[in-house]
C-alpha positions in Angstrom: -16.7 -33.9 -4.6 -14.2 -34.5 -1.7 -17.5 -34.7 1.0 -19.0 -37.0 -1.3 -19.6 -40.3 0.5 -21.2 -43.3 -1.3 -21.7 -43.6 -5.2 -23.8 -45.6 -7.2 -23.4 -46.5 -10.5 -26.2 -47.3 -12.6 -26.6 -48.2 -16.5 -28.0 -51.2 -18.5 -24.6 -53.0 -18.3 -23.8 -53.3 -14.8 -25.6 -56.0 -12.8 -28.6 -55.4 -10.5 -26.6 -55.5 -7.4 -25.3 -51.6 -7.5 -21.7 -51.7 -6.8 -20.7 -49.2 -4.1 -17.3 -47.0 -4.0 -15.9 -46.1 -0.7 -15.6 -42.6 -0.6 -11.7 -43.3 0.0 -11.5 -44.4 -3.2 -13.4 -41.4 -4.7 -10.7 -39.1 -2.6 -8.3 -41.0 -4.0 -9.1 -40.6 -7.7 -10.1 -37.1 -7.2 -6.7 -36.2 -6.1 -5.0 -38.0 -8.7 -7.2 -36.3 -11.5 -6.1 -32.7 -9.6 -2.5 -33.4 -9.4 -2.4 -34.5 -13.1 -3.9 -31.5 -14.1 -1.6 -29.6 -12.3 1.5 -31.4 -13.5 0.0 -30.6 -17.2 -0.5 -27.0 -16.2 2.9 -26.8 -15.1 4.5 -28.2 -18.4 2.4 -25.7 -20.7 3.7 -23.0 -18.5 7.4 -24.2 -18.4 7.3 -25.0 -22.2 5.8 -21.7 -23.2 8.2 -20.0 -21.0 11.1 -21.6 -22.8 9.8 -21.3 -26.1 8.3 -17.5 -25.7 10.1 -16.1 -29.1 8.3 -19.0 -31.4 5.4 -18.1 -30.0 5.3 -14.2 -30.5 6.4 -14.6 -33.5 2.9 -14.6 -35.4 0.2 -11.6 -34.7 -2.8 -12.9 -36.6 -4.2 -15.8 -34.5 -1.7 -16.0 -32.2 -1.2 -19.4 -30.2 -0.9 -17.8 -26.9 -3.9 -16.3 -27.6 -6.0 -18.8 -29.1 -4.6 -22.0 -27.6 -4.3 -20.9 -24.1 -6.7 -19.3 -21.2 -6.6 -16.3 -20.2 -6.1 -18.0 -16.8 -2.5 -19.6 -18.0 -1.4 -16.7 -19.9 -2.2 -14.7 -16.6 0.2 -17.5 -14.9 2.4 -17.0 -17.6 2.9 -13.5 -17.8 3.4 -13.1 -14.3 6.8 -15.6 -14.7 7.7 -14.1 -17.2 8.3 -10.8 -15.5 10.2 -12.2 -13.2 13.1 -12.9 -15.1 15.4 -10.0 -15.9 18.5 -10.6 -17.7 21.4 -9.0 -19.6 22.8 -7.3 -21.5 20.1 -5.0 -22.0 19.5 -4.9 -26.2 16.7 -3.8 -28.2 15.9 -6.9 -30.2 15.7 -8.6 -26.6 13.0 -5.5 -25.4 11.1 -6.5 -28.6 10.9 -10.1 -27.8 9.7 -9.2 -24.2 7.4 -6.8 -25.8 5.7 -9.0 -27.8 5.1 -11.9 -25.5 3.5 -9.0 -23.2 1.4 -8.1 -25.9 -0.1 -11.2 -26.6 -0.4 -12.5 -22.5 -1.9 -9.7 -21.5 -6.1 -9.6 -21.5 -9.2 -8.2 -19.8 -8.8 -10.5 -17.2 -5.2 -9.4 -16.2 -5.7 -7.7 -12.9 -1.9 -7.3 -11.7 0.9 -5.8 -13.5 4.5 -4.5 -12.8 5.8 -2.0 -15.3 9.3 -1.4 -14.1 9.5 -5.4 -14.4 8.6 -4.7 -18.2 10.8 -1.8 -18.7 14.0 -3.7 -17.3 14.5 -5.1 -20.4 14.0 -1.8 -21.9 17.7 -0.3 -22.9 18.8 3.4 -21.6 19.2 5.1 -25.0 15.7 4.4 -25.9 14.0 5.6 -22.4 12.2 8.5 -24.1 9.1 10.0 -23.3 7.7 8.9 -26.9 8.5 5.0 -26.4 7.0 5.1 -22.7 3.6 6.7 -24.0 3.6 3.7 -26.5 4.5 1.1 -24.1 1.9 2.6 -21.8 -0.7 2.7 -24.3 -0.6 -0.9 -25.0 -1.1 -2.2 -21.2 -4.3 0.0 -20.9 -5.6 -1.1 -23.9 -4.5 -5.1 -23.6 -5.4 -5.1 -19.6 -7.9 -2.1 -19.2 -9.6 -4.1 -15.9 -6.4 -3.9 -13.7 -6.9 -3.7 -10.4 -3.3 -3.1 -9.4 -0.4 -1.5 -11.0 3.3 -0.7 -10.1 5.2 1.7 -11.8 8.1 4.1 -10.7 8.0 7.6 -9.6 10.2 8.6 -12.4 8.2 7.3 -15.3 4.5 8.4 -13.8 6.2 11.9 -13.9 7.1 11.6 -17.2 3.5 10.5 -18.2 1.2 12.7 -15.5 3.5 15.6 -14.4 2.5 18.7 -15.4 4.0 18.5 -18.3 2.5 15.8 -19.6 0.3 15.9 -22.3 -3.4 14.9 -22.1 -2.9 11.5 -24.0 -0.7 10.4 -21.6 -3.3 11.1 -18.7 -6.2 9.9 -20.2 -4.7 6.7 -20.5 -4.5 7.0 -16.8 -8.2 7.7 -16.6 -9.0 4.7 -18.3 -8.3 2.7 -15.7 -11.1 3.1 -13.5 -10.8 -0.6 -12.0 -7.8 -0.1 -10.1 -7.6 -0.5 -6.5 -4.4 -0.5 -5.8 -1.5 1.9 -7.2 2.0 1.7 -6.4 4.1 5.0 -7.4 7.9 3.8 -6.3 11.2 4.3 -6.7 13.6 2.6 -9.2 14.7 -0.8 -7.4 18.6 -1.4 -7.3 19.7 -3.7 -10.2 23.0 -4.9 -10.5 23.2 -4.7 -14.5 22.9 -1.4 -16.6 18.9 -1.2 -16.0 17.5 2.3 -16.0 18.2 5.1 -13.7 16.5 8.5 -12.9 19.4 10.9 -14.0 19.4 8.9 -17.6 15.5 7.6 -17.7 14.5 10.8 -20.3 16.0 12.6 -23.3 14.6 15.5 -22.0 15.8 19.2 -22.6 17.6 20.8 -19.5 14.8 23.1 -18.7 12.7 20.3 -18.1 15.2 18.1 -15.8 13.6 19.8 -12.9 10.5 18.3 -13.2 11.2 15.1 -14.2 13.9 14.6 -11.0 14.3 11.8 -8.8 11.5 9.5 -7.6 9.2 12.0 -5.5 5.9 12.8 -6.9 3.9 16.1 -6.6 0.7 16.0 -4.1 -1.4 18.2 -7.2 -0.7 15.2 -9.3 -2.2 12.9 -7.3 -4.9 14.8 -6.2 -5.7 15.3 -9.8 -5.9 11.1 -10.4 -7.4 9.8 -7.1 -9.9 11.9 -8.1 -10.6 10.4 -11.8 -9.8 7.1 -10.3 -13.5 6.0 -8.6 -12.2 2.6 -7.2 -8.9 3.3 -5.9 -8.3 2.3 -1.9 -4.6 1.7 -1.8 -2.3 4.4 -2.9 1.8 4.0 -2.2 3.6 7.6 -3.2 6.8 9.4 -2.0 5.7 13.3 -2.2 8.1 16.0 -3.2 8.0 18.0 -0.1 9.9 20.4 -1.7 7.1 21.7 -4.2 4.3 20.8 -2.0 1.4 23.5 -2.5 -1.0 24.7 0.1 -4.5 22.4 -0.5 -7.5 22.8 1.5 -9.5 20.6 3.5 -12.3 20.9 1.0 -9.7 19.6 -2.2 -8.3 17.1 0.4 -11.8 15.4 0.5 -12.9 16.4 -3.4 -10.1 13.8 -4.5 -8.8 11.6 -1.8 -12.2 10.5 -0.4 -12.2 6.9 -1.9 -9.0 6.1 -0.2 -8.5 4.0 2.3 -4.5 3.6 2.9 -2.1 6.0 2.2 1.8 4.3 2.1 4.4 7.2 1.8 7.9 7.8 3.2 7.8 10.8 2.4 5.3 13.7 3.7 4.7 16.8 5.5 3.4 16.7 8.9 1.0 19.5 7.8 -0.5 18.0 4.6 -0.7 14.0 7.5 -2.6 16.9 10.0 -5.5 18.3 7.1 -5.8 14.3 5.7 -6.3 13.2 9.4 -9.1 15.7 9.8 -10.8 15.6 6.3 -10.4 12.2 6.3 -10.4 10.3 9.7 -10.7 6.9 8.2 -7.7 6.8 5.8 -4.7 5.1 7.7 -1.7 6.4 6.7 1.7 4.4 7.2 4.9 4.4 6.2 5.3 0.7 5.6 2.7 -2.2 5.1 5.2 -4.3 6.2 4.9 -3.6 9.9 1.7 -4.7 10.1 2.2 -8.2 8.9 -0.3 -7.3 6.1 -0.1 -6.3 2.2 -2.2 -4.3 -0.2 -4.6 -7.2 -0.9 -5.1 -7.7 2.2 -6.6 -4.0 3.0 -9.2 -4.7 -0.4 -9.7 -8.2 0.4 -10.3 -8.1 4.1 -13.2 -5.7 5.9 -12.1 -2.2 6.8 -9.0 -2.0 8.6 -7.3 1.1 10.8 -3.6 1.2 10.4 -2.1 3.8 12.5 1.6 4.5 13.2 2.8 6.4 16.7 6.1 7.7 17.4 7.4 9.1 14.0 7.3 12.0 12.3 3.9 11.3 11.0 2.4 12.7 14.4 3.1 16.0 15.8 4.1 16.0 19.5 1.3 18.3 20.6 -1.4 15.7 19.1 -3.0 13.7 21.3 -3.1 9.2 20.2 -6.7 9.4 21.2 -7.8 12.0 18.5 -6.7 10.0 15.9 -7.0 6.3 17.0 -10.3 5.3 17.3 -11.5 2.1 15.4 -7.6 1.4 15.0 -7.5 -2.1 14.1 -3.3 -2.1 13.8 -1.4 0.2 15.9 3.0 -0.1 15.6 4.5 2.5 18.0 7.9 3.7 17.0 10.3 4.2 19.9 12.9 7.3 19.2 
């Protein structure tokens, strides 16, 4: 419409002499019509926002459901996760709950579950409520494409000890491209923490420990996952079995970037080899780039120089070819 420049009208009551409209005033009302809708958009958001509890309120026929598009509950779920209040109560989970519920839908494509599980009390961070929480994001958003959760919680649900409901849920998301597996974010109210996140029995403490995730774990879900480019991951060096180059390129093959802090500079050396295309990095933000952009964008090489990442007795030029992004680290 903007690169539109002469209209004529024509009709039985408009006189022979066609008028013409100068394209500046076609720009003119096209604008207008754009930033009215906008300014409309924004109200429904803002008002739904402030009036989330009457609307979740209902299951059958929901409003947010019926009454809005998946396009402004997508805009409206994604504020409403970013506010995080206190104290932290369970009829204030259940509110937060239930707006989720109802925003969430197979066009979702983004979600942050440790900005859900803020709201989510300490005494009631059991294994049992996180499989049920869990449960209903696959099945509301089963096409996401990127999802955020916290090392301490995807333990909890894919550790070894896990059972097989929890993982298949996992499974089931075979859209995703992106997966972030992070550690808990400061907060400064009484939001969950890894030494209080389970009821768990002593014996199992052990397992479900801090934020760092086993490299058998992963291995076992890149592998079920067929889309999945973008993986971010702090290991747990400490229980770090020996894999082979042959596993290595079994499960991690679809990968493209691997974001970890924390990693043996064996398991980088056997990745590098099996897989000479995956970039691995410590921090996205170096390069100026984020996770959408590796997807969006055509194939990019990220490479990192300098740390611990890189053996001294490895030579840049085995490992840099096709780099697109280099950072060199001076120690």
């Amino acid at each position: 419409m903007f690169h539109l420049k002469v209209l004529k009208l024509k009709g039985p009551q408009l006189n022979r002499a066609t008028p013409t409209v100068p394209a500046s005033q076609i720009t003119a009302v096209c604008r207008r019509r754009k930033n009215l809708q906008r300014s409309l958009e924004a109200h429904v958001l803002l008002e739904t926002l402030k009036n989330i509890d009457l609307y979740t309120r209902t299951v059958v026929k929901n409003p947010l459901e019926t009454q809005l598009s998946v396009q402004i509950r997508n805009k409206i779920l994604h504020n409403l996760l970013k506010w995080n209040s206190s104290p932290k109560e369970n009829k204030e989970f259940d509110r937060m709950y239930n707006a989720v519920y109802h925003l969430l839908n197979s066009q979702t494509k983004s979600f942050d579950w440790d900005a859900l599980l803020s709201y989510l009390p300490n005494q009631s961070s059991d294994l049992s409520v996180l499989l049920k929480i869990f449960k209903m994001v696959v099945s509301r958003a089963p096409n996401l494409v990127h999802f955020k959760m916290n090392g301490v919680h995807f333990n909890g649900l894919y550790g070894d000890q896990s059972n097989t409901e929890s993982r298949n849920h996992f499974h089931q998301l075979t859209k995703l491209s992106i997966l972030e597996i992070t550690n808990f974010e400061e907060r400064d109210d009484n939001s969950i923490s890894p030494s209080r996140c389970f009821e768990i029995q002593a014996d199992r403490r052990d397992v479900l420990r801090g934020y760092s995730v086993r490299i058998s774990d992963i291995m076992h879900l890149c592998e079920r996952l067929p889309n999945l480019r973008v993986l971010n991951v702090t290991f747990d060096i400490r229980n770090s079995p020996a894999v082979t180059d042959a596993e290595i390129t079994q499960t991690l093959r679809n990968l493209i970037l691997l974001q970890t802090d924390q990693i043996t500079n064996i398991l980088v050396s056997k990745i590098r080899c099996a897989l000479p295309y995956l970039s691995i990095i410590e921090d996205i933000g170096h390069y100026n780039l984020s996770f959408a952009d590796i997807i969006k964008t055509s194939p990019r090489k990220l490479f990192e120089f300098g740390n611990n990442y890189i053996p001294k007795f490895y030579k840049p030029a085995d490992f840099v070819s096709n780099v697109t992004h280099l950072v060199v680290n001076f120690l």
